[in-house]
C-alpha positions in Angstrom: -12.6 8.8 -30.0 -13.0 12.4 -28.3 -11.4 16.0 -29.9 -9.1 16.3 -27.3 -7.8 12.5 -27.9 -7.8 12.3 -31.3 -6.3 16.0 -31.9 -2.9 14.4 -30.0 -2.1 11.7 -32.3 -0.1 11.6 -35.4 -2.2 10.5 -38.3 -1.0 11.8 -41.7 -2.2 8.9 -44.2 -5.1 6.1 -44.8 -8.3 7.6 -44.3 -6.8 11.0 -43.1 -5.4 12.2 -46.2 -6.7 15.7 -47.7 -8.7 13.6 -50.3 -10.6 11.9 -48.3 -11.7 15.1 -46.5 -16.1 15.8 -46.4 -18.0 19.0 -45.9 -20.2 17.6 -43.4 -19.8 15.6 -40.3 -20.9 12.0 -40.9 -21.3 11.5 -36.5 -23.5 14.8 -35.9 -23.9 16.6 -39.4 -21.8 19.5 -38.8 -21.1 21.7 -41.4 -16.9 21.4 -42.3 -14.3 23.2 -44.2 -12.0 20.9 -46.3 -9.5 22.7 -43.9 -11.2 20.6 -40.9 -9.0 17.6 -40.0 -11.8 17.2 -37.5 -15.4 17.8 -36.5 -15.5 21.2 -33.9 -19.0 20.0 -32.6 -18.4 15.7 -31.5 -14.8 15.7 -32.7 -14.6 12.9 -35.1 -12.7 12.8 -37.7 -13.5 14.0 -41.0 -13.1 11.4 -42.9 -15.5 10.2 -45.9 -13.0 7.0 -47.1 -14.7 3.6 -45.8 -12.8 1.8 -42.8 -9.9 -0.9 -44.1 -8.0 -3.3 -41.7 -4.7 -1.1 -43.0 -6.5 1.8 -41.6 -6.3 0.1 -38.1 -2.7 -0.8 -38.5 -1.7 2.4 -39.7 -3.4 4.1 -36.0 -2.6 1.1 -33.9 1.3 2.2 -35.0 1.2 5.5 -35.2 0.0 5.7 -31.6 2.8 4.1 -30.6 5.1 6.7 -32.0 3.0 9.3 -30.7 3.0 8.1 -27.3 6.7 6.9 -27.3 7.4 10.6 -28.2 5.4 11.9 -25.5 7.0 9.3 -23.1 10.4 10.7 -24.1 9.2 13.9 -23.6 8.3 13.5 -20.2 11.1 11.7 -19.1 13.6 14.3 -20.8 11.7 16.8 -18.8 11.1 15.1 -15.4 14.8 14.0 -15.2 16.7 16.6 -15.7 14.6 19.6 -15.3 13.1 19.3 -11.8 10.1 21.4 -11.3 9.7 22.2 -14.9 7.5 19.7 -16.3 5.1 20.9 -13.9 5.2 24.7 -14.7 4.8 23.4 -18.3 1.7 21.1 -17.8 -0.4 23.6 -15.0 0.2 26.2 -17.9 -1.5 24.8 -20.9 1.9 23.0 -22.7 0.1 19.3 -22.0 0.0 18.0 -25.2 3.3 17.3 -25.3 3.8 15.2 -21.9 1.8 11.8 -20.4 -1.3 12.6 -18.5 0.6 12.8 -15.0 -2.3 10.8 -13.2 -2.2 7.6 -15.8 2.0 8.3 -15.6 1.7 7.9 -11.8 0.1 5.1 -11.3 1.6 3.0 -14.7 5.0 3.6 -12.9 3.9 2.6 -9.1 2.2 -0.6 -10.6 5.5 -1.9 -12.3 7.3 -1.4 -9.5 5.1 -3.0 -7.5 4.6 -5.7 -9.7 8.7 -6.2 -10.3 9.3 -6.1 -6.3 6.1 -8.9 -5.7 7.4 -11.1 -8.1 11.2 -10.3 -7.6 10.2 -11.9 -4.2 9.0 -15.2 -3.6 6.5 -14.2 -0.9 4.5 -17.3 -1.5 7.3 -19.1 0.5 5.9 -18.2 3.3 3.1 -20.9 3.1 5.0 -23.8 3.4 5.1 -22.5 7.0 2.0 -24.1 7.8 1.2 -21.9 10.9 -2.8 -22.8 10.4 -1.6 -26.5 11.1 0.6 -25.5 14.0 -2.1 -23.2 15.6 -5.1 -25.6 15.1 -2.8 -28.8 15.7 -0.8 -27.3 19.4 -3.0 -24.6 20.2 -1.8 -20.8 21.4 1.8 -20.6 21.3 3.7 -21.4 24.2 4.8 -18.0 25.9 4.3 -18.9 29.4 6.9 -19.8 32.1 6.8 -21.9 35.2 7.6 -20.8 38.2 11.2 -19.7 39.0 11.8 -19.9 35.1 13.3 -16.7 34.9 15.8 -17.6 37.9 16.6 -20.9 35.9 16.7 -19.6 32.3 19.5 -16.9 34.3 21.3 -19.9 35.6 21.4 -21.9 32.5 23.5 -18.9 31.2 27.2 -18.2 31.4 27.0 -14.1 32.1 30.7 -11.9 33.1 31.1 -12.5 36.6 28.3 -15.1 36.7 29.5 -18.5 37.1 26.4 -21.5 37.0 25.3 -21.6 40.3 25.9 -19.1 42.3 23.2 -17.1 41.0 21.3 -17.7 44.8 24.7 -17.0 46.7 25.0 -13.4 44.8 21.3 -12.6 45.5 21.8 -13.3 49.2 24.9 -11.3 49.5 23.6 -8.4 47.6 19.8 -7.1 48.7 18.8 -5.4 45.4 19.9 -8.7 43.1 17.7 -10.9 45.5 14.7 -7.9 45.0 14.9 -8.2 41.2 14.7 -12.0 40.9 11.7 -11.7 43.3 10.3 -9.2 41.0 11.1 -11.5 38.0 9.7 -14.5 39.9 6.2 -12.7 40.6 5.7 -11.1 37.0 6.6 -14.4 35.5 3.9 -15.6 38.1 1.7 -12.9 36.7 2.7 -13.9 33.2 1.4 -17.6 33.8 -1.6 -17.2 35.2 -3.1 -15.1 32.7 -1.8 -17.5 30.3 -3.5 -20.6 32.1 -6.8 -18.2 32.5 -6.7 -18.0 28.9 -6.4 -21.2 28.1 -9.3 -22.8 30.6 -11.5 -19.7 29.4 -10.6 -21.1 25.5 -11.1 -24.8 27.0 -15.0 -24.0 28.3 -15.9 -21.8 24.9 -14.7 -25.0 22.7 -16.8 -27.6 25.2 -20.1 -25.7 25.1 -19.8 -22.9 22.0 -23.4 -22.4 22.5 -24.1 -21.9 26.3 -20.4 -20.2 26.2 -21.5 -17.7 24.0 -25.1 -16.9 25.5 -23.6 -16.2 28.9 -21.2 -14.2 27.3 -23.8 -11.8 25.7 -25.7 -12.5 29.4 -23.1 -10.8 31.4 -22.8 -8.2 28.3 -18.8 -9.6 27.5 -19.5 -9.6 24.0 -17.6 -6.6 22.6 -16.3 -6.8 19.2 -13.0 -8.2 20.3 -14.7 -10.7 22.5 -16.3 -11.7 19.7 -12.9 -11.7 17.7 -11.8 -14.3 20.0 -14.8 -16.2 20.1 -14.8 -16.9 16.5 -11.2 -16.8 15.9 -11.3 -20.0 18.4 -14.4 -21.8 16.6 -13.5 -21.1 13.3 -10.1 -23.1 13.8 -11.2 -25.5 16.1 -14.4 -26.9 15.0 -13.8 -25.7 11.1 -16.9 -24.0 11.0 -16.8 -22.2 7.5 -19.6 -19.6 7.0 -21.6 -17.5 9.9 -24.9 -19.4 8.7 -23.9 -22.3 9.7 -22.2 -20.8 13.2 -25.7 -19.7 13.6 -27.4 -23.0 12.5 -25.8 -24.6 15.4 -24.4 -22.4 18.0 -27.7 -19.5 17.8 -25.4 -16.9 17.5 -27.0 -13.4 16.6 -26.7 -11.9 13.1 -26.2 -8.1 13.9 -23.6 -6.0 11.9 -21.0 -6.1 14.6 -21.4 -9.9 14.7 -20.9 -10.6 11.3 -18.0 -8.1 11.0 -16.2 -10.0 14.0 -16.8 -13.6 12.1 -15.3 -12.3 8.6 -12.3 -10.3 10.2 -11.7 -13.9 12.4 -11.9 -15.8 9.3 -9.5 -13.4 7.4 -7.1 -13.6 10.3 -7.2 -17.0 9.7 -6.7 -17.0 6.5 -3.7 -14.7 6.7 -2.2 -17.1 9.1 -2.3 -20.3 6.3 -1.2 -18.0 3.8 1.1 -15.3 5.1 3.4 -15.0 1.6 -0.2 -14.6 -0.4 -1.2 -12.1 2.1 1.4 -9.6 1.2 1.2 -10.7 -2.7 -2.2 -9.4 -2.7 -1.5 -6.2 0.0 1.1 -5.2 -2.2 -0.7 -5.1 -5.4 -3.4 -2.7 -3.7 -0.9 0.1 -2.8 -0.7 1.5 -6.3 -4.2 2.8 -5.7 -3.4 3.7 -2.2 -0.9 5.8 -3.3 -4.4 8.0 -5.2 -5.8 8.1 -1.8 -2.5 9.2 -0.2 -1.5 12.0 -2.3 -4.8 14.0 -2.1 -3.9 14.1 1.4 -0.6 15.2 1.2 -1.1 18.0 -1.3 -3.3 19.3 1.0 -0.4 20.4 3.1 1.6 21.7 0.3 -1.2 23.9 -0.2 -1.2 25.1 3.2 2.7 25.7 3.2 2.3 27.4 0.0 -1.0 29.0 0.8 0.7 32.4 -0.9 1.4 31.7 -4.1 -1.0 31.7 -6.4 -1.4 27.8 -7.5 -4.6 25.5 -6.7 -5.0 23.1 -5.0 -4.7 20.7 -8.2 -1.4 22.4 -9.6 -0.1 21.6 -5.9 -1.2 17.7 -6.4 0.0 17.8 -9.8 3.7 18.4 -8.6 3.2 15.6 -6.3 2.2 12.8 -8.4 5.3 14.4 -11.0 7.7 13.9 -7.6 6.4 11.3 -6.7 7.2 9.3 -10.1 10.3 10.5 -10.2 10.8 8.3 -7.1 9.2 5.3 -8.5 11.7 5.7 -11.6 14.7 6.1 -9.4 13.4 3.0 -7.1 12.9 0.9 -10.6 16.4 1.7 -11.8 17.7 0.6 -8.0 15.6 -2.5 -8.9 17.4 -3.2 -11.9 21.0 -2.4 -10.4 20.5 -4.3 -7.3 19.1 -7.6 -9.5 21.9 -7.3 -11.8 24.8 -6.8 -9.5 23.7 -7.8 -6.5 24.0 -4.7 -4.4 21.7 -2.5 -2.3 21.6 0.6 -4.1 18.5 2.1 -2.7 19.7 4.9 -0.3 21.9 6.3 -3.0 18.9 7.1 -4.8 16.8 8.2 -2.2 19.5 10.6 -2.0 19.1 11.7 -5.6 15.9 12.0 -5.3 16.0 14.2 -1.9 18.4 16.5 -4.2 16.1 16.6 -7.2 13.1 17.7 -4.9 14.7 20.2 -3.6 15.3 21.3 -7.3 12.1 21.3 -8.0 10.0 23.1 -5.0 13.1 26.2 -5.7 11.8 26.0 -9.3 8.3 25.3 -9.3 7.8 27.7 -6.1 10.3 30.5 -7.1 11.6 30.7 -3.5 14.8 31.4 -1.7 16.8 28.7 -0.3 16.1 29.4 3.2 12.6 29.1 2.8 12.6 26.3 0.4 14.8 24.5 2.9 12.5 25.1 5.9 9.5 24.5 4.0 11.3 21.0 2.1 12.2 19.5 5.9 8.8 20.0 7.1 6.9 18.3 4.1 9.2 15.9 3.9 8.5 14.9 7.4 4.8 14.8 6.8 5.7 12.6 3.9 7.0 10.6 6.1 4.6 10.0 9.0 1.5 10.2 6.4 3.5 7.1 4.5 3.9 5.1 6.8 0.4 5.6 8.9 -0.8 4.5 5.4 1.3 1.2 5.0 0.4 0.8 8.5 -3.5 0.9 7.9 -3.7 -0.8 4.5 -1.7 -3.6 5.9 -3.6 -4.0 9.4 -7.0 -3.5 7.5 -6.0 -6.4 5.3 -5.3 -8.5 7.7 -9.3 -8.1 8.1 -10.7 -7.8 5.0 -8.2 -10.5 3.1 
């Protein structure tokens, strides 16, 4: 166990008593005063007494008091003295307070974990869309023609009775222009559906010759190739790219292989939307370590004057930013106990408590804070969700 580590914990009995106390370091041989609780060289304790299972017991519990009281601590701090835990920690007063990092990410994993499993997600399989897709083929979007004129009769609109839907369009010239308008997108709308599907009907006849005069006439683009394997894979249940290359002599490039996993993923996603989004949502914990880096680097530019780095900047981040996951836990727990939606009223909270903070932490006046708070806040925003966004599409490919 390190210096720094050891240094932080409460041990005052067992093997740590003044009795037990050497002049020389049993880890490195380091001369010691009897006054040295540890070893200024490696850091181990000086200790002479030989290990007993109390010993263990004795740490094992007086960890947990030690960390309990540093938990406290930080919560104390964090709740109701915005801005001041962080002053505290960039200035040397850590020992006292959770390592904000470890904090961080303990927080946004239960949350995560309590809002996966406070939802049955998995639900979602019984859908059986892999069944449906493979079993009926694409989904049925297209109309026939004059379906958009029917569909319109069919329906009983103000001053529209079933009928007379022809009668009004030849009375009034600009109804009549906008069914034909309907009538020749829906036209449009058809016939790229039926190209589709006799383009879908000649790839699943002849895989093989389908995809060499693909790469002949150079159509074999990574979404060409998308399509191409997200139609084989379902179709003819072909499970690895060997054996798509064993039989069909399809090349093994980068791009091709990349196309062949992200089909199958798709695929995959499909059968098993409700695991899909188990397993998305237990990797944004450690998104949210990718994401804050990035926003902190606009804090520092906003803040570019005062004199913190750019670590003190992400360290008040990850503080804010568990202060929201503790806020969205405790709308967790309200919302599952009383069966309410309680979110928004600590969102507002928590846009209250950062405003606290940055006037405390920054030292500046309100009209600046304010200005400076609305614009970060909006970058929090668009950053957030263009990270959802991309963790969720790229998922959908890598899953």
């Amino acid at each position: 166990m390190g210096k720094k580590k050891e240094q932080g914990l409460i041990f005052t009995k067992g093997r740590y008593e003044l009795k037990f106390r050497g002049t020389e370091c049993l880890n490195c041989g380091h001369i010691l005063d009897v006054d040295d609780k540890y070893c200024p060289n490696c850091g181990q304790a000086n200790s002479t007494k030989r290990l007993v299972l109390r010993d263990f017991v004795d740490e094992f519990f007086s960890s947990l008091v030690n960390y309990d009281a540093k938990l406290l601590k930080t919560l104390y701090t964090m709740l109701l003295k915005p801005g001041t835990i962080t002053k505290d920690y960039i200035y040397g007063k850590r020992i006292s307070y959770t390592n904000p990092f470890r904090f961080l990410f303990s927080l946004a994993f239960l949350y995560f974990l309590m809002v996966t499993y406070g939802n049955d997600f998995r639900q979602l399989d019984d859908l059986n869309l892999k069944e449906k897709i493979k079993n009926e083929g694409d989904f049925n979007f297209s109309f026939g023609p004059n379906d958009f004129r029917d569909s319109l009769r069919q329906k009983d609109l103000p001053g529209l009775t079933i009928g007379n839907l022809d009668s009004l369009a030849a009375q009034d010239p600009e109804v009549g222009k906008g069914l034909d308008q309907l009538d020749s997108l829906d036209v449009l709308i058809n016939k790229g559906v039926q190209e589709k599907k006799r383009t879908d009907s000649l790839m699943l006849a002849d895989p093989k010759a389908f995809f060499a005069t693909m790469k002949a006439k150079g159509d074999d683009s990574f979404s060409d190739k998308m399509n191409f394997f997200f139609n084989l894979i379902r179709k003819d249940s072909v499970t690895n790219l060997e054996q798509a290359q064993e039989k069909y002599a399809i090349d093994n490039d980068w791009s091709t292989r990349i196309a062949f996993n992200a089909s199958k993923s798709a695929i995959r996603v499909i059968s098993q939307p409700g695991s899909w989004i188990d397993d998305t949502m237990a990797k944004l914990p450690f998104v949210i370590f990718l994401f804050l880096p990035l926003f902190a680097i606009f804090i520092w530019v906003v803040y570019i004057r005062k004199n913190y780095t750019y670590t003190d900047h992400l360290i008040f981040s990850f503080h804010n930013q568990s202060l929201l996951f503790i806020l969205l836990i405790l709308s967790w727990i309200v919302d599952s106990i009383f069966g309410t939606t309680s979110v928004w009223i600590f969102i507002l909270i928590f846009g209250f408590y950062l405003y606290k903070a940055m006037r405390r932490f920054y030292g500046q006046g309100r009209i600046k804070t304010i200005i400076k708070y609305l614009f970060l806040n909006t970058v929090f925003t668009f950053l957030a969700l263009f990270t959802v966004l991309l963790i969720f599409t790229g998922s959908v490919f890598t899953y």
